[in-house]
N, C-alpha and C positions, 0 to 999 in steps of 0.2 A: 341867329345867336352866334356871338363871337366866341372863341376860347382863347385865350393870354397864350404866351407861351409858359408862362408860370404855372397855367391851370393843364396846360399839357402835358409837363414835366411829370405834373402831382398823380396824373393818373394815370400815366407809366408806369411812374414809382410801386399805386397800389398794386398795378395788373400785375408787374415783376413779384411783390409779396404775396396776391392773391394765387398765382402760377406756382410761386415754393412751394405753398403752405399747399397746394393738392398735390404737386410731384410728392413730398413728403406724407402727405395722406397714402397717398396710392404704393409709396413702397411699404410703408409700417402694413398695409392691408395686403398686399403680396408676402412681406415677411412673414408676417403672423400663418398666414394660408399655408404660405411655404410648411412652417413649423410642426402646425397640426397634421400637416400630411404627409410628413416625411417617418419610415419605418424605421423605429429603430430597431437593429439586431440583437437578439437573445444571445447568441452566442457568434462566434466567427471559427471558421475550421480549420485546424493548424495545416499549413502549407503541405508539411510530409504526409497529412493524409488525404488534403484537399486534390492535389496532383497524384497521377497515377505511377509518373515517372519516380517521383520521391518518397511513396508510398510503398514502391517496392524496394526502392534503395533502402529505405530504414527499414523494411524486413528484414533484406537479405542480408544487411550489416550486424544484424540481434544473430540471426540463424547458426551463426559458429558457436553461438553461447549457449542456446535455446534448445539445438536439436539433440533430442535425445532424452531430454528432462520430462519427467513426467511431472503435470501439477495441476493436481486437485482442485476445481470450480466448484463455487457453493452459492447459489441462489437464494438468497433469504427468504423466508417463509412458502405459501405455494399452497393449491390446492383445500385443505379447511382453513386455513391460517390467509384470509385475508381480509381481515378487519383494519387495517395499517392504511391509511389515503388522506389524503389533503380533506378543507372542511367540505366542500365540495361532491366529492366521494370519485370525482371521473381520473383521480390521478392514485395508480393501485401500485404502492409500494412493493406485492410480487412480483406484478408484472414487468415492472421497470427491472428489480432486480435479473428476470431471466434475460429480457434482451438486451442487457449489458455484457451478461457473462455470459449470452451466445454468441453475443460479436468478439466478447477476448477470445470465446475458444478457439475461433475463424482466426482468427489474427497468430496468436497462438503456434495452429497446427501450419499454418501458412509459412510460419517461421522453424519447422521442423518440431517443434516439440508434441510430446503426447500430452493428449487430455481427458480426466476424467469427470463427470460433470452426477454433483446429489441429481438434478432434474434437469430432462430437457422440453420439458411441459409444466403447464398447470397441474400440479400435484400433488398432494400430502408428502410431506418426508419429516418424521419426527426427528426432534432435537437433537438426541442422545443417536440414532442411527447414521446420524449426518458424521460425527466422528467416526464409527464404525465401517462406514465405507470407505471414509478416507485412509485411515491406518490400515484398511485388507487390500487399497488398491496399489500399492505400492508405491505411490507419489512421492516427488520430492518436499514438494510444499503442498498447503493446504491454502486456498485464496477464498474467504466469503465475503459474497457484496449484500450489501444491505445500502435502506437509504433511510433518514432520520428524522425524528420526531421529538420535540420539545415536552417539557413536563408538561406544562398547560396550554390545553385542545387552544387558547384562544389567541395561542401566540401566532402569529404567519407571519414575521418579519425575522425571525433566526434563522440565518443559513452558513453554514460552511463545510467545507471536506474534510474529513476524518480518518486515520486511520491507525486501528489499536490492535496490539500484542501484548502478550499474557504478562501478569504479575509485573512488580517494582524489582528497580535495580536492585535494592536491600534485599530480596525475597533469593532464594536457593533454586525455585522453580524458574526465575527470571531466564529468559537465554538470550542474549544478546546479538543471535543472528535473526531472531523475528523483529527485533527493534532495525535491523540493517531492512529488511527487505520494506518494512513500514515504512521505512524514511522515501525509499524511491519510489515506490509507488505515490505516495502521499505528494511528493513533489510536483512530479508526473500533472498525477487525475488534477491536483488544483492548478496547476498552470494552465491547462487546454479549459479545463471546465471556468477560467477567471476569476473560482472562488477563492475566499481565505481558510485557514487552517485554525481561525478562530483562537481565543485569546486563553483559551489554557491552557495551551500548549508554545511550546518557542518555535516547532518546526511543524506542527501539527501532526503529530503522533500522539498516542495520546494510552496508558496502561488501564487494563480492562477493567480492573480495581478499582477506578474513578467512579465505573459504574454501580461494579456489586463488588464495594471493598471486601478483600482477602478472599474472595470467591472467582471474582471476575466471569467471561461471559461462558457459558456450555462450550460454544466448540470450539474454543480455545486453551480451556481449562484440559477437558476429556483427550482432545485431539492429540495425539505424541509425538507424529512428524511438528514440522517448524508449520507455523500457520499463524493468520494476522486477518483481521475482519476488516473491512472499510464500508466505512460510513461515507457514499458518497457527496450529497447532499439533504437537506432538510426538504421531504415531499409534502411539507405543511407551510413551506415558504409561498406567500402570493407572486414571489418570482421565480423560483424553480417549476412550479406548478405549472409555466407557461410552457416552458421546453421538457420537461422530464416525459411526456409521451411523444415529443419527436424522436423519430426512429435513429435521424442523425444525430441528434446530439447526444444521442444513448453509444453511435458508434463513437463518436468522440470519446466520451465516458471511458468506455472500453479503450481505445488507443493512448488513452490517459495511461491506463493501468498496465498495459502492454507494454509501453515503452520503460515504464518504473522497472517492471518484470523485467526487460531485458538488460536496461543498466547496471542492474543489480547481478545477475553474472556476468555480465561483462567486465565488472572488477575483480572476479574470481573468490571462491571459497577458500580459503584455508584448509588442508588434509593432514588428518592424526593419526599415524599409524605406529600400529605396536610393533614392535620389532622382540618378537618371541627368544629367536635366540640369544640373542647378547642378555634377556633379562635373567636373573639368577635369585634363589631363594636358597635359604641354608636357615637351621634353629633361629638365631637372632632376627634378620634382617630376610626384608626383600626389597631389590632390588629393579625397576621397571625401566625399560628404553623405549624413546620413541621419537619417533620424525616427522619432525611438523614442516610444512613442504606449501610453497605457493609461487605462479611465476612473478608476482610482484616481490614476494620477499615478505618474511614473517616479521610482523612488530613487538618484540622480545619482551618489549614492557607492558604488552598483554598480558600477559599468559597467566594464568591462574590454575589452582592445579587444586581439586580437595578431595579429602579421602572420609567417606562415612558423612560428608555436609560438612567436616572441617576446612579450612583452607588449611596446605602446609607449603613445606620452600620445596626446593626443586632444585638443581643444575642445567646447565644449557652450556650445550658447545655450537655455537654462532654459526662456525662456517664449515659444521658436518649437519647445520641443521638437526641436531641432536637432543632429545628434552629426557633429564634422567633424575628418575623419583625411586627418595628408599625411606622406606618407612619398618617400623618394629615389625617382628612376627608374632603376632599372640596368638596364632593359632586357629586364627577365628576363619572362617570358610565364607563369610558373606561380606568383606570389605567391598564398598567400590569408590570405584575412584573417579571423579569427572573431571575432564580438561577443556578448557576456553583460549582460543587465541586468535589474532585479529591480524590479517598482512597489510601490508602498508597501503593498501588503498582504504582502510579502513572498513572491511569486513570481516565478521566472524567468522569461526567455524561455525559448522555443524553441532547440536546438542552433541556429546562423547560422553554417554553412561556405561559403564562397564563395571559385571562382577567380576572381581577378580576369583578364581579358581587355580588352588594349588594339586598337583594331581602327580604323584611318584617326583617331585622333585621340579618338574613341567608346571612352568604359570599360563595358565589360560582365562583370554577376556571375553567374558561372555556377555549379549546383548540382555538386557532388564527385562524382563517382562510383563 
């Protein structure tokens, strides 16, 4: 049998189409293989904590802020209280909360600071006791982690981080330095953890009163120091569910909220102090001095000042740092008076409640009780 050269050409032609059309087989059938069997990552570990080198550098850089501070660890539920778990039941909302807040304490005391911690086991610790240790321990702050759960058992697709202080800005309870420490932490834990801060909030903080209006949550309500709960993710999410019993990404967790914690002094508090002698009292009038003091410098157009839940005015001498309130004398023995002011890195003071007490002529400010 002869072939043309035309008849030769032709079945070049196919072999060349027939050769594509498998080279093109064979990679869509490698792609696809490739695809299915490629891991993808739950989480990735932020460099500074990933290295060991950078892991002590962002300690030791918090440490001049950190050391000395004492603050309050509070592990959600524990002990009878653990009904709170994905539908599944293998991912236990106590348990995640304690090894989150056992790795901040680690991180923490590593950075100089003291810590006192509601548990450091599987444990009972009722509600109302959890404020109670906190305000006898002498802490600065008050931190609880908690992790969250959607109204209906059938939702697993809601996730984001959270993190809430007491009452609305309108409210007199409100204190404006728990909303400071919320923002940095909140920042913090969602950046390393990748999640969002969820849509009802603008930075995702978020006032306790969304949950139990005008009541908001126990131990934040109860608690007197400054204190702020975080929600760190949803343990009913079918994506959280995967990581939230890794040990690592619980440390994550935790260096989330560590590094929030240290930013947060590191922009420094604001300090209110009475200045006894220059204040004066006589029939009419009294007369109050004080010095409000920060190394960034105080933001004037803070400051707020009320006496009895009033707001009233005030004077300020700028560059003696000087804040000077006079108000009527009626005689009364239980006025008090609170002040708020923010330095220009944008942090609060401290809550500042004070009785005021008149005694032989002598004004003295005495803590609430």
């Amino acid at each position: 049998m002869r072939i043309t050269i035309k008849q030769l050409l032709l079945l070049k032609r196919k072999f060349n189409e027939l050769k594509g059309s498998l080279f093109l087989m064979g990679v869509l059938i490698l792609a696809f293989t490739s695809c299915t069997s490629i891991n993808v990552p739950l989480y990735d570990i932020p460099p500074d904590l990933k290295v060991d080198t950078l892991k002590l550098k962002t300690i030791s850089s918090f440490s001049e802020y950190l050391k000395g501070k004492k603050i309050f660890l509070d592990p959600g539920h524990g002990g009878e209280d653990r009904k709170n778990s994905n539908r599944a039941g293998n991912v236990i909302e106590a348990d995640v909360n304690l090894r989150v807040a056992l790795n901040l304490r680690n991180y923490l005391i590593d950075a100089g600071a003291q810590v006192v911690i509601s548990r450091d086991i599987d444990k009972t610790v009722q509600l109302a006791y959890r404020s109670v240790l906190a305000d006898s321990s002498g802490a600065d702050l008050f931190v609880s982690i908690h992790h969250n759960a959607p109204a209906k058992w059938e939702d697993d697709w809601t996730n984001y981080t959270s993190t809430y202080y007491h009452a609305k800005e309108t409210d007199y309870e409100y204190e404006p330095s728990e909303r400071d420490v919320a923002r940095y932490i909140q920042r913090d834990l969602s950046y390393v953890m990748g999640n969002p801060g969820g849509l009802g909030s603008f930075d995702g903080t978020y006032s306790d009163y969304l949950i139990y209006p005008g009541q908001g949550f126990s131990v934040l309500r109860r608690t007197k120091i400054p204190a702020v709960l975080v929600e760190c993710a949803f343990h009913t999410s079918h994506f959280e569910e995967l990581r939230l019993n890794d040990e690592i990404f619980n440390e994550i967790q935790a260096w989330g909220i560590f590094r929030g914690l240290g930013k947060y002094y590191r922009n420094g508090i604001p300090q209110i102090n009475f200045i006894p002698d220059s204040s004066k009292v006589d029939c009419k009038k009294i007369s109050l001095l004080f010095n409000l003091s920060d190394t960034s410098g105080i933001n004037w157009r803070s400051v707020q000042v009320f006496l009895n839940k009033e707001e009233i005015g005030y004077e300020v001498t700028k560059d003696k740092n000087i804040l000077k309130v006079v108000f009527d004398n009626s005689g009364t023995q239980k006025n008090i008076i609170r002040i708020i002011c923010a330095n220009k890195n944008g942090n609060h003071s401290l809550p500042y409640h004070k009785q005021i007490e008149i005694n032989d002529s002598r004004i003295i400010l005495n803590e609430l009780n």
